[in-house]
C-alpha positions as CSV (number, residue, x, y, z in Angstrom):
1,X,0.0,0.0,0.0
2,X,2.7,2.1,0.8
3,X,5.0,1.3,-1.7
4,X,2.6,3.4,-4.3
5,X,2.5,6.8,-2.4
6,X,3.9,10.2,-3.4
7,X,7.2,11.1,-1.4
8,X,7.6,14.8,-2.6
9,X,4.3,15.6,-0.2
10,X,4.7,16.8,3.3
11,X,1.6,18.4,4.3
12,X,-2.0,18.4,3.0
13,X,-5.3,19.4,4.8
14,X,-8.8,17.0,5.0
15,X,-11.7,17.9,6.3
16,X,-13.1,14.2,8.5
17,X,-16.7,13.4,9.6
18,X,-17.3,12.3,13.5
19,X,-19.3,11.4,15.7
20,X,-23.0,12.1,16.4
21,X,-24.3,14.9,14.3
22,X,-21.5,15.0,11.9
23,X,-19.6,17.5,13.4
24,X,-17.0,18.7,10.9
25,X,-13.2,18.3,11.8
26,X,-10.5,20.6,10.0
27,X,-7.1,17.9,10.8
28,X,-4.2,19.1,9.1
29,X,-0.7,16.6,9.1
30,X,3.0,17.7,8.7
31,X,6.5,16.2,8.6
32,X,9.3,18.2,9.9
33,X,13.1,17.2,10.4
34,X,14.6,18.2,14.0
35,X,17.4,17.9,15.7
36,X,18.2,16.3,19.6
37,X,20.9,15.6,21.9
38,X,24.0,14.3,19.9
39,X,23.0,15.8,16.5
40,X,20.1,12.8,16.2
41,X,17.8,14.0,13.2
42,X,14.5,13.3,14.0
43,X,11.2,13.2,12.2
44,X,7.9,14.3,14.1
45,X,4.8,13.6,12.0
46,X,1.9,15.6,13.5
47,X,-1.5,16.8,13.1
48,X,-3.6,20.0,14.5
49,X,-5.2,18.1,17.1
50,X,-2.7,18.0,19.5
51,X,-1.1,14.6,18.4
52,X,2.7,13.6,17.9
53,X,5.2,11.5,16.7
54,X,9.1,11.8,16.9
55,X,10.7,9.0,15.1
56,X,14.8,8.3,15.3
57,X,15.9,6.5,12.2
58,X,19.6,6.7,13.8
59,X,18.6,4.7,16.6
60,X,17.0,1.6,15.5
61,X,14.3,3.8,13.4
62,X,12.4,3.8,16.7
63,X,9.5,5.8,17.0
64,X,10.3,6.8,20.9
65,X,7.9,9.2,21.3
66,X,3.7,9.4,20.5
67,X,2.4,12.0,22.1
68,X,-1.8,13.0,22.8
69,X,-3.7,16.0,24.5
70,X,-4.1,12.9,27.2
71,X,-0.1,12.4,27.7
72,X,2.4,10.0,26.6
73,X,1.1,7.2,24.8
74,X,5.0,5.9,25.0
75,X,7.9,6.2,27.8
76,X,11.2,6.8,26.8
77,X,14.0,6.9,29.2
78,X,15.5,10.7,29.7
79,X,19.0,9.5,28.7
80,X,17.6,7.7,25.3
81,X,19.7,9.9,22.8
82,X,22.6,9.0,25.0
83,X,22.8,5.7,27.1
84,X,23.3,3.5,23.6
85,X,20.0,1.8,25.3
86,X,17.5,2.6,22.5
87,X,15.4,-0.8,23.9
88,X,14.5,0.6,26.6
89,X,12.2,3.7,25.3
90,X,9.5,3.5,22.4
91,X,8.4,1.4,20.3
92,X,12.0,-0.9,19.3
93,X,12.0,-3.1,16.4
94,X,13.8,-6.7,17.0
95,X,14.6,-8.4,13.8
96,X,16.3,-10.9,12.8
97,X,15.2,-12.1,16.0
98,X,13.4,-11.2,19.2
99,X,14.7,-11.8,22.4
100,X,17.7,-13.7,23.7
101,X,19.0,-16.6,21.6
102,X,20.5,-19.5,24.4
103,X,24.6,-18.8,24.8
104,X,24.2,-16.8,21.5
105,X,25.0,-19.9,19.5
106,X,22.9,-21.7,17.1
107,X,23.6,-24.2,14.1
108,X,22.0,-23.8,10.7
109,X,22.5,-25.9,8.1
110,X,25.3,-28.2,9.5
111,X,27.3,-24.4,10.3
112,X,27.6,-23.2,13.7
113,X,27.0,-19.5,14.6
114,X,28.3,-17.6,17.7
115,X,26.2,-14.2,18.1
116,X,27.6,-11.3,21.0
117,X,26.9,-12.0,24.4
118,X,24.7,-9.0,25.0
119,X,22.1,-9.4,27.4
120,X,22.1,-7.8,30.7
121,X,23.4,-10.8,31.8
122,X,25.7,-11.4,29.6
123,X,24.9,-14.7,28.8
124,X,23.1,-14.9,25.9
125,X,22.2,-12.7,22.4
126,X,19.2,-10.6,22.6
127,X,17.4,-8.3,20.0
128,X,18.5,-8.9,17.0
129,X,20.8,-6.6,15.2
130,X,19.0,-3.6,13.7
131,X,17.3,-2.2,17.3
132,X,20.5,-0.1,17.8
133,X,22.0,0.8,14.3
134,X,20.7,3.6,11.8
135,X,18.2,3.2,9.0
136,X,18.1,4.5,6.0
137,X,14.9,6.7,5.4
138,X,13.1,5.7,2.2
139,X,10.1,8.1,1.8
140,X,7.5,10.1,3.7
141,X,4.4,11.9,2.8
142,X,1.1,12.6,3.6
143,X,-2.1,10.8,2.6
144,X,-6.1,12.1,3.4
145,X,-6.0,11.0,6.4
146,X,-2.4,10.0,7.7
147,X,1.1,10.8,8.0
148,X,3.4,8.1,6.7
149,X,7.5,7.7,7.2
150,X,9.4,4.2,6.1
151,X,13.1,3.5,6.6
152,X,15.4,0.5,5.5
153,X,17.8,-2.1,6.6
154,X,20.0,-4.3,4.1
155,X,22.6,-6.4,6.2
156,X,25.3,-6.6,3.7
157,X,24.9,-2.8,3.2
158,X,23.9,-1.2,6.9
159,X,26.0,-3.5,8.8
160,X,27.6,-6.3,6.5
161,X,29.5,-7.6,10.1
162,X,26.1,-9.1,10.8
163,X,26.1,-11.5,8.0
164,X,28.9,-13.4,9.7
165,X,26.3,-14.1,12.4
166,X,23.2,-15.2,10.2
167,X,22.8,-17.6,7.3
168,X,21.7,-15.4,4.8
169,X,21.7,-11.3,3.6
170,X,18.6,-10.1,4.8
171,X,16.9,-6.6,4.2
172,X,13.6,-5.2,6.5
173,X,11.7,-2.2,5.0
174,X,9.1,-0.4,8.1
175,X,6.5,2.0,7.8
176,X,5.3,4.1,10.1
177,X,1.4,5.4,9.1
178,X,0.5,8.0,11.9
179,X,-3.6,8.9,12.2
180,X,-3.3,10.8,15.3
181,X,-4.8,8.9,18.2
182,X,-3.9,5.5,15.8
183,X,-0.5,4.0,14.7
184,X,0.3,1.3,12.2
185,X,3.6,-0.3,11.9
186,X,3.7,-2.2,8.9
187,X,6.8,-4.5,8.4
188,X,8.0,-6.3,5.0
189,X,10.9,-8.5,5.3
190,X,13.0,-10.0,2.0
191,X,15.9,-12.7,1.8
192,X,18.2,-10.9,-0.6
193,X,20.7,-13.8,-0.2
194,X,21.5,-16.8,-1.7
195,X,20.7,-19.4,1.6
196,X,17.1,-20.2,3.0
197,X,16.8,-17.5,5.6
198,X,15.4,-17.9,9.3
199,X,13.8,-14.7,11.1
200,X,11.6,-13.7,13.8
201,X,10.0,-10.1,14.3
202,X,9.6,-8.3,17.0
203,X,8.1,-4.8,17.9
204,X,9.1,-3.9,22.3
205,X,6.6,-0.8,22.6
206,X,6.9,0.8,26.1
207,X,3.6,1.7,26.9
208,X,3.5,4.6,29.9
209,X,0.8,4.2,32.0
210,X,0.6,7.5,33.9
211,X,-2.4,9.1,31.5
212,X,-4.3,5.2,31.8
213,X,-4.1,5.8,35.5
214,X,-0.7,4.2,36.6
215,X,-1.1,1.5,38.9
216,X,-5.2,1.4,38.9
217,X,-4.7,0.8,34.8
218,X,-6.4,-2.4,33.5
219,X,-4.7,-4.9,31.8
220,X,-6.2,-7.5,29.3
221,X,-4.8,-10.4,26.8
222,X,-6.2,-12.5,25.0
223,X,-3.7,-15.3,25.4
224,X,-4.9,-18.9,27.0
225,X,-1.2,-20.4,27.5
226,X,2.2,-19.5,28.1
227,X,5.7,-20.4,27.9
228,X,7.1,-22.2,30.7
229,X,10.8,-20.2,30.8
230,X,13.8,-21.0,33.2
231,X,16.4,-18.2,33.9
232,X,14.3,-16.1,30.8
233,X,14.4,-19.0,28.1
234,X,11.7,-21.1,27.2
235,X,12.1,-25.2,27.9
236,X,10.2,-25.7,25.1
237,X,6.4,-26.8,27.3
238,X,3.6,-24.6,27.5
239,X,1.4,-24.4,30.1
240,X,-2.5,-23.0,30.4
241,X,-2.1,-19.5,32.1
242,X,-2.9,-19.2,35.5
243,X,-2.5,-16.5,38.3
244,X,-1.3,-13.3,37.5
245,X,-0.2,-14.9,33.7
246,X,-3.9,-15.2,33.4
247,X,-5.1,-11.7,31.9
248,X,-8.3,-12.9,29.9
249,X,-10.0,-10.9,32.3
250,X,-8.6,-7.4,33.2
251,X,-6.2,-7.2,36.3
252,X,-4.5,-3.8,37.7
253,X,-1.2,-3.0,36.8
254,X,-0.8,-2.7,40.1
255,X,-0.8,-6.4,40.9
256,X,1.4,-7.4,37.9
257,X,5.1,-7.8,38.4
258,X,5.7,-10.3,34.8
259,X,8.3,-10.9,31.7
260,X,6.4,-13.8,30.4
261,X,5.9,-14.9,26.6
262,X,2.4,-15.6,26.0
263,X,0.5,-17.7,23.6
264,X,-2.1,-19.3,21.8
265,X,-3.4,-16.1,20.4
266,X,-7.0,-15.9,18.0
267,X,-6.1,-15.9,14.3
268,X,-7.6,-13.7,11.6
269,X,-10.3,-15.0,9.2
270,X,-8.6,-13.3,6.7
271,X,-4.4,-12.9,6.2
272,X,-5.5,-9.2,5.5
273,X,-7.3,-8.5,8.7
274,X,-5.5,-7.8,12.4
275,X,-6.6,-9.4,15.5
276,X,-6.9,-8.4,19.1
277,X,-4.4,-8.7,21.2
278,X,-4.6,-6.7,24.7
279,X,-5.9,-3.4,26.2
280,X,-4.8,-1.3,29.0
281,X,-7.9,1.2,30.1
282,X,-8.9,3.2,32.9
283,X,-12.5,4.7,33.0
284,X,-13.0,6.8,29.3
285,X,-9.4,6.2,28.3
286,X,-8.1,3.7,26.6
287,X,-5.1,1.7,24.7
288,X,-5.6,-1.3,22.0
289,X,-3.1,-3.7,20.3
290,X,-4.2,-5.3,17.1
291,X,-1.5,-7.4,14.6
292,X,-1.5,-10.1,11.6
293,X,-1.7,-13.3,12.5
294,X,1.2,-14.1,12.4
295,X,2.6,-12.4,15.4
296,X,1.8,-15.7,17.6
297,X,3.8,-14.7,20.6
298,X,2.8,-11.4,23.0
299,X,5.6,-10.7,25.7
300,X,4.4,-9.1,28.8
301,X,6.8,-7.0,30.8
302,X,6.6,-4.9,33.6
303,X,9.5,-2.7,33.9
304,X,11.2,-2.6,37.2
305,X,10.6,1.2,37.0
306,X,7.2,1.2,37.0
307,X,6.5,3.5,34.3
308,X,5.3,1.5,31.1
309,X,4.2,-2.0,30.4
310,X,5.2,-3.8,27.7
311,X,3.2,-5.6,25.6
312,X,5.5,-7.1,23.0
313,X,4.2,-9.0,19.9
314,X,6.4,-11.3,18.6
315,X,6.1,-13.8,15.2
316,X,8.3,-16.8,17.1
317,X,8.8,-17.2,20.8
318,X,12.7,-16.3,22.3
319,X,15.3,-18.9,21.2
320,X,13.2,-20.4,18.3
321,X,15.9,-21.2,15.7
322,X,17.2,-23.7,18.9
323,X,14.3,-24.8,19.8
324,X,13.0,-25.4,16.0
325,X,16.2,-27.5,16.0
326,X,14.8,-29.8,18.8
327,X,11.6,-30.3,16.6
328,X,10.0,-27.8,18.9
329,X,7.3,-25.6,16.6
330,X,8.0,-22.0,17.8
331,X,7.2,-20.4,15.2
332,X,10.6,-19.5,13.3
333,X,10.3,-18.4,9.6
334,X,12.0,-19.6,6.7
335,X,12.2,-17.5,3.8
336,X,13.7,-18.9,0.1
337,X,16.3,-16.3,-1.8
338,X,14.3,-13.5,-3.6
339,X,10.9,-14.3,-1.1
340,X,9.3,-11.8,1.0
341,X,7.0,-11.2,4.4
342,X,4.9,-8.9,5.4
343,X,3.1,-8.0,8.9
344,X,1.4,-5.4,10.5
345,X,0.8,-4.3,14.3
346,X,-1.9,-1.4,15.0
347,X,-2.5,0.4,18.2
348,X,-5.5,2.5,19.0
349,X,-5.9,5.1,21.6
């Protein structure tokens, strides 16, 4: 869809229909180029209502701030132009894979792989590789009722070290479509190698809570079963939620202390549709995660600090390429040279 629009557009004006009555909204959008802490160039898509954007293509193209006459849809740490932490603020993309891989060491293809030890604990590979390294903006414009910005990622050009850590060249196109009070994050993934490629996607948004009502905010997912994980890696058994992992009815914040991978999520009639994935509410106000079916995993973390919860949607669950290994389904992809993905998460407020 995107892949169509005009690029040389940066502002246009629509007038939108709401609500009982048809009261008549004037919503203008704009794109402008800033600049933050440590010369980052950053790109705020906006419209008149009061809603924001600010999107870092330097940083992992992370879209670390969405802002509403409410509050902060997002936290971002104070230090995020400068603590080289850009997962911990926004909305961080995780690709080739999400989460930690066990030791950081894999084998593919009769080849074994060791990945950097980067996880807090130094144990294991976490993220992927593009969460932390610049992209390459692609285009941006304006349609009737959006602002749109996409950015790239092509290993053997953005970071050819990486290939010596995966099996095959691998570039990730995102788009960021901005309607105000609703973001899409649509993802298309290609093997531009000459080996079968493995992936897994993820998207890490921090969601702040403090305009949902902090501690008294509501939390609902519509998982049934989780992972069963030992020292943050899954043993490859599930288990029916129960307790506090149980959120298919709504349970404060304030009870939740989790950094669980959750499962066995409802699929969409169609591959063109999204499906529900969780809410966080309080009284009028209200947050919503949709995605494509084939984000199968949701992650669910509370951050120590209290600020945000996570709710991470994820296409395989953490260490997949070893557990696929194992004959353990966990959702790993496998794309042939020249073939291509596509997924999209949404989130309403």
């Amino acid at each position: 869809m995107i892949d169509n629009l005009r690029t040389d557009v940066t502002f246009c004006r629509y007038n939108n229909t709401r609500g009982v009555g048809k009261r008549e909204y004037d919503v203008a959008f704009s794109i402008v180029e800033e600049d933050r802490p440590g010369s980052h160039r950053v790109f705020v898509l906006s419209d008149d209502n009061g809603c924001f954007v600010e999107i870092c293509p330097e940083l992992g193209f992370n879209c670390y701030r969405w802002h509403i006459p409410e509050g902060e849809v997002l936290y971002a740490t104070p230090e995020f132009f400068t603590e080289n932490r850009p997962t911990r603020s926004g909305f961080p993309i995780l690709f080739p894979f999400p989460n930690r891989i066990r030791d950081g060491r894999y084998t593919w293809e009769g080849k074994e792989y060791q990945l950097p030890l980067d996880d807090p604990a130094g144990k294991n590979a976490i993220h992927g590789f593009v969460c932390q390294r610049p992209w390459r903006v692609a285009g941006q414009g304006i349609m009737e009722e959006s602002a749109w910005l996409v950015a790239k990622f092509h290993g053997s050009i953005d970071d050819a070290d990486t290939l010596s850590h995966w099996p095959a060249d691998y570039r990730i196109l995102v788009t960021y479509q901005f309607f105000g009070r609703r973001l899409r994050v649509a993802a298309r993934i290609r093997n531009s190698g000459a080996m079968p490629m493995p992936f897994g996607l993820g998207f890490h948004p921090y969601f702040a809570t403090d305009w949902l009502g902090g501690e008294a905010a509501l939390v609902k997912v519509s998982a049934n079963r989780h992972w069963v994980l030992v020292n943050s890696l899954p043993t490859g058994e599930q288990a029916t939620v129960a307790g506090t992992r149980d959120l298919r009815e709504a349970r404060r914040f304030g009870e939740l202390t989790l950094d669980d991978i959750l499962t066995d999520l409802p699929r969409a009639v169609s591959q063109n549709d999204v499906c529900w994935r969780g809410t966080i509410e309080n009284h009028d106000r209200s947050l919503h995660m949709f995605t494509s079916s084939d984000f199968t995993e949701l992650v669910v973390f509370t951050p120590p600090h209290r600020q945000a919860i996570c709710m991470e949607p994820y296409t395989c669950v953490t260490d997949a390429i070893n557990l696929q290994q194992k004959g353990i389904s966990s959702g790993l992809r496998i794309l042939s040279p020249g073939e291509s993905w596509r997924g999209v998460v949404e989130v309403h407020c």
